[in-house]
N, C-alpha and C positions, 0 to 999 in steps of 0.2 A: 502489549500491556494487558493488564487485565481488570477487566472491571467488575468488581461482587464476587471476586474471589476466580472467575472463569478468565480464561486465558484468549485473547480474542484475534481473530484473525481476517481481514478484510481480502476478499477474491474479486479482483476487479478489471476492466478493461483498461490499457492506457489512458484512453478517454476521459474516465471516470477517479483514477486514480487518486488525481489530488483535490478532485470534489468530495470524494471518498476519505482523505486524511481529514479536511476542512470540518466533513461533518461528525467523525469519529472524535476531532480535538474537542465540537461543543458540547461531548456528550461524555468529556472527560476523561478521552483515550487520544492523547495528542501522539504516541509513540506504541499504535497498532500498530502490528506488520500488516503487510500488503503483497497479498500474492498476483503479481500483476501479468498483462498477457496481452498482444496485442489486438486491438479491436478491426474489425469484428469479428467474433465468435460466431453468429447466428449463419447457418447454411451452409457450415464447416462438416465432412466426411466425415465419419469417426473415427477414424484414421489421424486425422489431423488434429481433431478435437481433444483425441488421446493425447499426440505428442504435446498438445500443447499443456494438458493436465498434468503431464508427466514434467514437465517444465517450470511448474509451480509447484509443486510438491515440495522442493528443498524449502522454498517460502513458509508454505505450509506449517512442514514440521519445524523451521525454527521458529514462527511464532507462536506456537502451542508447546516448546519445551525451554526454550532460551529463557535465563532472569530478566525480568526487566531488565536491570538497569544495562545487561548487554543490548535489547531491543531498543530502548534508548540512544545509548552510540552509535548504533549501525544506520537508526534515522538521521539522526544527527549529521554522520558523518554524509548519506548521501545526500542529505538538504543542500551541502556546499558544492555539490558538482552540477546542480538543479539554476535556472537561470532567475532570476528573479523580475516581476514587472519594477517597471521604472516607473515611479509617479512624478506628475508634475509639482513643485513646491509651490506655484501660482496657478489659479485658475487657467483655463485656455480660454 
């Protein structure tokens, strides 16, 4: 998505991921991409750190070249395979 005309792209650890959509949606980018990667990165060889770079990349460049409203479906669509919390409908 892009916000003020810039095309925005979030690079985050799994971890972080959907704290990372959470706070991109308050800020009016509810369908940033997300170049994500498993945590943690910190203490990784460069070697690994590459592959793992090289791994986000496709992310990368689709969320810097794709229309929105393709960046939109592709959220969308992986939100449905994502699990979702169960609230209770009564207090516990």
């Amino acid at each position: 998505m892009e916000r003020h005309g810039i095309p925005t792209v979030l690079i985050a650890t799994d971890t972080f991921a959907q704290f990372g959509r959470r706070m991109a949606t308050t800020q009016g980018c509810p369908f940033v991409a997300i170049a994500e990667t498993p945590n943690p990165v910190r203490g990784l060889d460069p070697e690994s750190l590459r592959k793992r770079v090289e791994a986000m990349l496709p992310a990368v460049v689709a969320g810097l070249t794709l229309p929105p409203a393709e960046l939109e479906r592709r959220v969308k669509e992986a939100a449905k395979d994502r699990a979702r919390p169960v609230r209770a409908s009564l207090p516990v």
